[in-house]
N, C-alpha and C positions, 0 to 999 in steps of 0.2 A: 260929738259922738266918736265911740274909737272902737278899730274893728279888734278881734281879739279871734284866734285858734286853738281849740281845745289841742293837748299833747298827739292825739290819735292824729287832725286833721293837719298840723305840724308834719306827723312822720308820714302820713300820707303824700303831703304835697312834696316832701323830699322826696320819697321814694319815686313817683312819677316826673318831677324833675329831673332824676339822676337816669330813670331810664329814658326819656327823650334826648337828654343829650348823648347817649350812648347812642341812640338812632342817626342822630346826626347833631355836630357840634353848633353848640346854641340855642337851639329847640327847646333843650331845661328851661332856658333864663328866658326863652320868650314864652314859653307855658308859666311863668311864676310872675310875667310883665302880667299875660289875661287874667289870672287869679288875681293881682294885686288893683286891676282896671274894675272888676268885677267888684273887688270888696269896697273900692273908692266910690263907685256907682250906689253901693249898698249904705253908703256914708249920707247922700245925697237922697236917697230914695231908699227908705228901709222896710218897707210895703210891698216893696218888687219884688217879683218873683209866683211860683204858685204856692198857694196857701195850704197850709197843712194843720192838723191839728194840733193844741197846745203852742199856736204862735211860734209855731215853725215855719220856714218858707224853703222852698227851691226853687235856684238858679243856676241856668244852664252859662255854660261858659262858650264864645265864641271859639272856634278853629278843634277844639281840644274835648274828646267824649266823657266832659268831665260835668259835674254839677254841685255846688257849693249846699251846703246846709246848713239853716242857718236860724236863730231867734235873737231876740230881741230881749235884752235882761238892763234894768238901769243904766240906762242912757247908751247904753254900746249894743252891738252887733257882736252874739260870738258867731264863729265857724266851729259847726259842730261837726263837720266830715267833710273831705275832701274826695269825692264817689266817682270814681268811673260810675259810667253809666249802664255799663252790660255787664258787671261782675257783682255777683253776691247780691242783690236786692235787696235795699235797706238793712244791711248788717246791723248800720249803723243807729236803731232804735236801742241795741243796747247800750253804748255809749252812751247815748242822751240819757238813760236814766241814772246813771253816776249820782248817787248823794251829794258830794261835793269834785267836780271833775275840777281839773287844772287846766288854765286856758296863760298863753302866753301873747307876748303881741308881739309883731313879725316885723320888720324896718321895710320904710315907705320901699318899692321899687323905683331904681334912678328912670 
């Protein structure tokens, strides 16, 4: 099973990467270590999380007020957003409904 990020949850997770390390140096790379612990967990256990409707789920992320979104399509895991938790509440159902979105896959965290 392989995790995969839609383009939005891509430029999400840069964008919150690039502001932590702005806060203080390394903070990005160790917010992008949780994300990548989170989607290796989700590799392992792809039922985690809470359940949502259309076989979507949410997971919250240790240290970081973030939470992965996520479903289940032909053997992989995509990440459909990468969501602060206190901003905009569920933007992100329009995303999900994309005809055909583009999803990329991210290189393992060392």
């Amino acid at each position: 099973m392989v995790v995969r990020y839609s383009v939005a949850a891509e430029r999400e997770l840069a964008n919150a990467a690039e502001f932590y390390n702005q806060e203080r140096d390394g903070l990005g790379d160790e917010f992008l270590h949780e994300v990548q612990r989170v989607a290796s967990f989700l590799i392992d256990h792809p039922r985690m999380g809470q359940a949502m409707r259309e076989n979507r789920r949410v997971l919250l992320l240790n240290r970081f007020p973030y939470r992965l979104i996520d479903d289940i399509k032909n053997n992989g895991i995509r990440i459909i957003a990468v969501a602060h938790q206190s901003r905009r509440p569920d933007y992100w159902w329009g995303c999900v409904e994309e005809p055909h979105p583009r999803y990329v896959l991210l290189p393992a965290a060392a």
